[in-house]
C-alpha positions as CSV (number, residue, x, y, z in Angstrom):
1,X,85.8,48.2,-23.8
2,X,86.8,46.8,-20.3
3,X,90.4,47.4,-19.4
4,X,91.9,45.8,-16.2
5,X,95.4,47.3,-15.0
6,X,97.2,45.7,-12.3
7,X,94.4,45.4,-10.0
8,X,94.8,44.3,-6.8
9,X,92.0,44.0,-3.8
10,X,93.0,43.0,-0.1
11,X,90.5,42.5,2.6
12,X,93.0,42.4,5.7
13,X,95.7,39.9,5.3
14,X,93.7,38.1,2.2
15,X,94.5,38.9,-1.1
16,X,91.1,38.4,-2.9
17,X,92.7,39.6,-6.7
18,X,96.5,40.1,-7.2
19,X,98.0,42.7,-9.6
20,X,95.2,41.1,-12.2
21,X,95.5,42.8,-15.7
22,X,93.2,42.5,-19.4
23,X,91.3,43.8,-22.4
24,X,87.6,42.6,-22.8
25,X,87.4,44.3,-26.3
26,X,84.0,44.9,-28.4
27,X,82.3,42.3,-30.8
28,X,83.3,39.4,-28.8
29,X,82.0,36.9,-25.7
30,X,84.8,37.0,-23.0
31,X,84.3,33.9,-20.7
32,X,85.4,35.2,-17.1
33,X,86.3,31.6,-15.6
34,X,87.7,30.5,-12.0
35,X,87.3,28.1,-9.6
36,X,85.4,29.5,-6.5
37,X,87.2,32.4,-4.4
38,X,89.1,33.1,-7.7
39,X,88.5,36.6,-7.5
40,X,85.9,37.1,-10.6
41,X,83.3,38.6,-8.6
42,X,85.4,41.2,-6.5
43,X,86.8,42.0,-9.8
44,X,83.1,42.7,-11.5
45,X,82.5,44.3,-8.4
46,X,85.3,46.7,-8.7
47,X,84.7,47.4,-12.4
48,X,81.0,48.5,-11.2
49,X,82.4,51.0,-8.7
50,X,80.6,49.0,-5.5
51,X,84.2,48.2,-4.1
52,X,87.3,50.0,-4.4
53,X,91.1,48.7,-5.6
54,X,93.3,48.5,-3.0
55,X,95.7,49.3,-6.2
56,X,95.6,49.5,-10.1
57,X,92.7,50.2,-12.1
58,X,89.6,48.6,-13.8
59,X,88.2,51.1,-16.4
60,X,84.6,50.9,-18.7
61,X,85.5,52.8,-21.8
62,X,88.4,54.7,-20.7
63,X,87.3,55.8,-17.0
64,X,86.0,54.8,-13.4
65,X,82.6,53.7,-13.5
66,X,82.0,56.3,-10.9
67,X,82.5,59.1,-13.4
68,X,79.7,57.7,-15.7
69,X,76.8,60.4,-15.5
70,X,74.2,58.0,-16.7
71,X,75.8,55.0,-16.3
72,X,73.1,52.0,-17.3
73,X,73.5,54.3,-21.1
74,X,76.7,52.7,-21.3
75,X,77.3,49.8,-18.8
76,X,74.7,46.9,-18.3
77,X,75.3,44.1,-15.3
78,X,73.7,41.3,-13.8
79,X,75.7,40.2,-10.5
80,X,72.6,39.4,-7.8
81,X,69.4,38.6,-9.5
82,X,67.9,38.1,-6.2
83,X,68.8,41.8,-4.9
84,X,65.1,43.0,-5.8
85,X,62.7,44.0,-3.3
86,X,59.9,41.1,-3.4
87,X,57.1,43.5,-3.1
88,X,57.9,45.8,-6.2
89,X,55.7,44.9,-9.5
90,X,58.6,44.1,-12.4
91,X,57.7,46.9,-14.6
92,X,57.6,49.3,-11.5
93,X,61.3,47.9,-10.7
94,X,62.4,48.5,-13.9
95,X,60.7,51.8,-14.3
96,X,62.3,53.6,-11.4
97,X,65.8,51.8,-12.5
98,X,65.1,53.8,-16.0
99,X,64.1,57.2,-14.3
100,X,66.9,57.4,-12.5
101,X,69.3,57.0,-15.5
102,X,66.6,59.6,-18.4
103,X,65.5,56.5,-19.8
104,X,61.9,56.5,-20.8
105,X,58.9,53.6,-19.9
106,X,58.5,52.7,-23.5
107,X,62.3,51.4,-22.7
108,X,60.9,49.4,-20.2
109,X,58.0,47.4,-22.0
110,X,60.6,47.2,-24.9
111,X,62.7,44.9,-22.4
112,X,60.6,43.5,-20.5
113,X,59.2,41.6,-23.7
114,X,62.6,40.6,-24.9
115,X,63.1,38.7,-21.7
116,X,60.1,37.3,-22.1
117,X,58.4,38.8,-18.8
118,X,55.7,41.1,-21.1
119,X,52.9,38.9,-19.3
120,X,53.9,39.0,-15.9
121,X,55.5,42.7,-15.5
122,X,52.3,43.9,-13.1
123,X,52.9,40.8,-10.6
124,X,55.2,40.9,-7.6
125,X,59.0,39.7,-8.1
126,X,58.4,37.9,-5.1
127,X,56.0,35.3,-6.6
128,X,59.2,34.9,-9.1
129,X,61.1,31.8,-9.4
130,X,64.8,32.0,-10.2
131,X,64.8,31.5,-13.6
132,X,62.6,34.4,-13.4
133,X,64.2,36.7,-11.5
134,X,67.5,36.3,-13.4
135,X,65.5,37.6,-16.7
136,X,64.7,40.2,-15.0
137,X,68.1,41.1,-13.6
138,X,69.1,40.5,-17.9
139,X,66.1,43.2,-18.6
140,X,67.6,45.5,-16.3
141,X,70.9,45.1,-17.8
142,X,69.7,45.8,-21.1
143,X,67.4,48.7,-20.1
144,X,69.8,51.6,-21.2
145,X,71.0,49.7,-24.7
146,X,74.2,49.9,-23.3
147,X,77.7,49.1,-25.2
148,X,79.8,47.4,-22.6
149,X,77.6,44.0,-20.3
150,X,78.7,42.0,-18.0
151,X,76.7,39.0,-16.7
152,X,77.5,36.9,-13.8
153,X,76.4,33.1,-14.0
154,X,73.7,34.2,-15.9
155,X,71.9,31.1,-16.7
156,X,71.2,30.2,-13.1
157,X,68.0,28.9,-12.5
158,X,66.8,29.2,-16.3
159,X,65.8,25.7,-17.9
160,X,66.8,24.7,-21.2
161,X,65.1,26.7,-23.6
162,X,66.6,30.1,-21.3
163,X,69.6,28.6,-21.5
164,X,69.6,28.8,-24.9
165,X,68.0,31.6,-25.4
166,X,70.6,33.9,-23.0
167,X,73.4,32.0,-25.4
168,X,72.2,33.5,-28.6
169,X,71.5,37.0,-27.1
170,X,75.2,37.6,-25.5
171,X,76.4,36.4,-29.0
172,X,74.0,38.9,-30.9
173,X,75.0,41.2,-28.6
174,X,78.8,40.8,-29.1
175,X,77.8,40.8,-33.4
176,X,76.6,44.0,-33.1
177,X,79.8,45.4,-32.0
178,X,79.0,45.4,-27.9
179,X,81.5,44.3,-25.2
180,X,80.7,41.3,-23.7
181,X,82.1,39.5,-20.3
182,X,80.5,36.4,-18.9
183,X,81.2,35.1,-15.5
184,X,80.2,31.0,-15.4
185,X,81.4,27.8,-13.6
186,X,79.3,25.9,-16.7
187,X,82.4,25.0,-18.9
188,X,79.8,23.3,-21.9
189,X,78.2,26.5,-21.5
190,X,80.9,28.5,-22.5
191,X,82.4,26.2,-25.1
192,X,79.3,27.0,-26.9
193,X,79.1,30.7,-26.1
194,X,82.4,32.1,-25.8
195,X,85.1,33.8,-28.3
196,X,87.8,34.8,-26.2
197,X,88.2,33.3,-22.4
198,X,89.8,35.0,-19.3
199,X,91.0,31.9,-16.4
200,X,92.2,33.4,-13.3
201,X,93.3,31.8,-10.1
202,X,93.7,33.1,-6.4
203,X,93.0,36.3,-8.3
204,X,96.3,35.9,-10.9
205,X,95.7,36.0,-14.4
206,X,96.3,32.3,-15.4
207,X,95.6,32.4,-19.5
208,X,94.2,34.9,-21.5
209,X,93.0,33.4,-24.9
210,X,90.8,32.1,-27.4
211,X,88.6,29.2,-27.3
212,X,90.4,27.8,-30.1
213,X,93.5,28.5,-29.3
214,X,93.4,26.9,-25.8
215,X,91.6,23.6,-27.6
216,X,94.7,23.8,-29.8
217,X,97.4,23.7,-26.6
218,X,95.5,21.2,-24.8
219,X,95.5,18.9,-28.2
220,X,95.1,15.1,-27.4
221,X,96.9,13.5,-30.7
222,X,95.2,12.4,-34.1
223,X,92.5,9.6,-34.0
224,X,93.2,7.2,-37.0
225,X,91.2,4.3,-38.0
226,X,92.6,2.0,-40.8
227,X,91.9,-1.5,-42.0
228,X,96.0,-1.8,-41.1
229,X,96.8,-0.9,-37.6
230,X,100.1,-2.9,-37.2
231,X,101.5,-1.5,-40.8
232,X,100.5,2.0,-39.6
233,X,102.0,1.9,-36.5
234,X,105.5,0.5,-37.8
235,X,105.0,3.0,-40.2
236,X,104.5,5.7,-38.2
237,X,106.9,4.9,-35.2
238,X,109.3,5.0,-37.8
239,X,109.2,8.7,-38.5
240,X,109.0,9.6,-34.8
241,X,105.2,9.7,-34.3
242,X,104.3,8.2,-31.1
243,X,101.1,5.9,-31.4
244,X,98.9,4.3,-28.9
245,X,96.5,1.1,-29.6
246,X,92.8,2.3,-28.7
247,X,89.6,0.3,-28.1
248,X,88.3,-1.0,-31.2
249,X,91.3,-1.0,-33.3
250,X,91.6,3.0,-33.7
251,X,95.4,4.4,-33.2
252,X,95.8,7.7,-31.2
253,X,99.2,9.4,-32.9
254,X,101.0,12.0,-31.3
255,X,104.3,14.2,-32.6
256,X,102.7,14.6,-35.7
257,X,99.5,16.6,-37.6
258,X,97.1,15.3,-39.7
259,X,99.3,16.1,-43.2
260,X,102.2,14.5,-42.0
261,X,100.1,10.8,-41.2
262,X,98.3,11.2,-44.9
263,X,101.7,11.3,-46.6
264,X,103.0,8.7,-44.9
265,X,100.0,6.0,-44.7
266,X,99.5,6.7,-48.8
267,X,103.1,6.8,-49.7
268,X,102.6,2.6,-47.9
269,X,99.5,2.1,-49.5
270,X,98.0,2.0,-46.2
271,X,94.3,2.7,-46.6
272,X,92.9,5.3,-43.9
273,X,89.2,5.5,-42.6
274,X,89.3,8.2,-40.2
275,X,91.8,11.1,-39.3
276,X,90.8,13.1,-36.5
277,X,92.3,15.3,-34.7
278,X,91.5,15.2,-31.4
279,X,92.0,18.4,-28.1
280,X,90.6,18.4,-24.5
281,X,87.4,19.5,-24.1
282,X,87.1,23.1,-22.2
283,X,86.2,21.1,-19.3
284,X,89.3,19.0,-19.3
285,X,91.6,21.8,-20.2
286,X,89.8,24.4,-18.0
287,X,90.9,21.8,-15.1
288,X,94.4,21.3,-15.9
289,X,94.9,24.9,-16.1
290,X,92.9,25.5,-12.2
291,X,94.6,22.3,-10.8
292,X,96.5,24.7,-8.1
293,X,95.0,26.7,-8.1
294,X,91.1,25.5,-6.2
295,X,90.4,27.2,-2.7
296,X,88.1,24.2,-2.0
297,X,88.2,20.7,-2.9
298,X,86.5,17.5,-2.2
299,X,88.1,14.0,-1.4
300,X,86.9,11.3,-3.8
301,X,85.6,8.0,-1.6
């Protein structure tokens, strides 16, 4: 588990993450998400023991990261897939990663073919494109069989078929009872992969929630099609709904649920093709929520 108490992390006069508190608990996919300069990385960073609070703590299974003896046992990351020496083989980087934490070479072939490197791990990783590279910073992550992970933007550089491929292993991970936290600016990427989702902005907590649950506060209104639009609408107005004409003769209805627009059209007679109801995408919500909360941001011509 991942516990984050009132952290706070100042470089000089800039407040990089402000008294920033949650749980990343086991079985799940936490979503880490922020605009740019949001403070996830400092925060990751923290949590890893390469920087050090300015206040509060960030705790891996109940202590400092620090205090770990062997820590890749218990705490896999990928932050900087490129942070490998170009002229180290794969399986040599990997094998002096697992040395240093008792973990044997067998470890290392086991991984290497997970990610899909098994063919390459006696070439350079400087002959390694991106996509590459960042399997190999996932092998490394996964080279002590650790419980807790954390991956930052982890599909960078991988095409397609990597992309979903490092979707279904963070959620197999997560089934089999492992703590999971996922650092991405890919929004559809998360929709797809994500339980739970963390949003934080100038290094404040801004929600702490579910997928669902944030589709649910960010819910657009019903989508009704029906041979009777005008009859529907009267109907609906009626009973303090508040409906919308849409392209093509479909009503958006607002004020009330799905139930509520059944009972009403069939106590009528009103028949109804469609009843749909109808939330923001992660995207959409994702930006409502950041709006203020953006360090940079470009003028539309």
């Amino acid at each position: 588990m991942i516990e984050v108490r009132e952290l706070t992390k100042r470089y000089g006069a800039t407040t990089a993450v402000d008294r920033l508190s949650f749980t990343v608990r086991p079985g799940t996919v936490t979503g880490f998400l922020g605009p740019n300069g949001a403070g996830k990385t400092t925060s990751m960073r923290i949590l890893l023991g390469l920087d050090a609070a300015t206040s509060g703590e960030a705790l891996v299974n109940g202590g400092g990261y620090a205090a770990l003896r062997r820590p890749m046992r218990e705490v896999g990351a990928l932050l900087d897939a490129g942070a490998v020496h170009g002229g180290r083989r794969a399986f040599d980087h990997l094998g002096w990663l697992a040395r240093s934490n008792g973990i044997g070479a067998r470890r290392v072939a086991e991984v290497l073919e997970q990610v899909g490197l098994a063919g390459v791990a006696r070439k350079r990783v400087g002959g390694f494109s991106l996509g590459m590279r960042q399997r190999l910073g996932i092998a490394a992550a996964l080279l002590g069989d650790p419980g807790v992970l954390m991956f930052d933007e982890p599909v960078n550089g991988l095409d397609p078929d990597g992309v979903r491929w490092i979707r279904e292993l963070m959620r197999s991970l997560a089934a089999d009872g492992r703590t999971v936290l996922v650092s991405s600016h890919l929004m559809t990427e998360m929709e797809l992969t994500a339980d739970r989702l963390i949003i934080i902005g100038r290094g404040r907590l801004i929600a702490d929630t579910s997928v669902r649950e944030l589709a649910d506060r960010f819910r657009r209104g019903v989508l009704v099609r029906t041979p009777r639009p005008a009859a529907l609408t009267a109907v609906l107005a009626a009973a303090g709904g508040s409906v919308e004409s849409m392209p093509g003769g479909a009503l958006t209805v607002t004020g009330m649920d799905v139930a509520v627009i059944g009972d009403r059209a069939a106590a009528r007679g009103i028949p109804l093709y469609e009843v749909t109801p109808h939330s923001a995408s992660l995207e959409e919500a994702y930006m409502e929520l950041t709006a203020g909360s953006t360090e940079f941001g470009a003028v539309a011509s």
